[in-house]
C-alpha positions as CSV (number, residue, x, y, z in Angstrom):
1,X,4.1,4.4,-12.8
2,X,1.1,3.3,-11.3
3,X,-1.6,5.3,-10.0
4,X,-2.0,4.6,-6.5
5,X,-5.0,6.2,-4.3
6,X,-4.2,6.8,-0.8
7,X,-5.0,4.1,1.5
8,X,-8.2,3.6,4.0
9,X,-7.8,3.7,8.0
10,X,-7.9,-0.4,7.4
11,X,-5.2,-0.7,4.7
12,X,-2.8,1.9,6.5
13,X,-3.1,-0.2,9.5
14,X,-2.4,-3.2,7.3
15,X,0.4,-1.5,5.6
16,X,1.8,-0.1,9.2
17,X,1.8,-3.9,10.5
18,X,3.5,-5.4,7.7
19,X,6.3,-2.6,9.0
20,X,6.0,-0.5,6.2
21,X,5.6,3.7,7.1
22,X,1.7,4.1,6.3
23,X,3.0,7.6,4.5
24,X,5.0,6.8,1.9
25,X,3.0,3.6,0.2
26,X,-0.2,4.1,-2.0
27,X,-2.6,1.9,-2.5
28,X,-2.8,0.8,-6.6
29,X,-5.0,-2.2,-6.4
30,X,-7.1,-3.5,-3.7
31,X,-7.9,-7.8,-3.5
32,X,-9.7,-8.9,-0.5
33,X,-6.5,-11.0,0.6
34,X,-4.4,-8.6,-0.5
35,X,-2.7,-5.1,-1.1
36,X,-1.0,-3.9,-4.3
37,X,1.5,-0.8,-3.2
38,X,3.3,1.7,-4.8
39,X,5.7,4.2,-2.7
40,X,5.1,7.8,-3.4
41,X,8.8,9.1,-4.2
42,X,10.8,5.8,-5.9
43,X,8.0,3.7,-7.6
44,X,8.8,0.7,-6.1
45,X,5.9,-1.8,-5.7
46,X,5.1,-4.1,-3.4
47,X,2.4,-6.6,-2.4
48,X,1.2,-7.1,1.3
49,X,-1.5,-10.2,2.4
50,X,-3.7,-9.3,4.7
C-alpha cells in the first residue's frame, strides 16, 4: 500500500469537486496538474487533474 498524507484545504476541495468524499482519499503523491490518491479502508488508487 501506499502511504498517503492527508490532503491540504486545496486538494480536499479538488478531491471534493471531482465528486469524490474528501474523507476517505489520501493524498500519496502531489504533481502540480495533478493528484495521486489512495482511499483509506480498500487501497484503491486513483488520479485526479486539477
Amino acid at each position: 500500500m501506499k502511504n498517503g498524507k492527508n490532503p491540504t484545504l486545496k486538494q480536499k476541495k479538488a478531491i471534493q469537486a471531482a465528486g469524490l468524499n474528501q474523507e476517505n482519499w489520501l493524498v500519496y503523491k502531489a504533481e502540480p496538474d495533478r493528484l495521486h490518491l489512495v482511499h483509506r479502508n480498500l487501497n484503491r488508487t486513483k488520479i485526479i487533474f486539477l
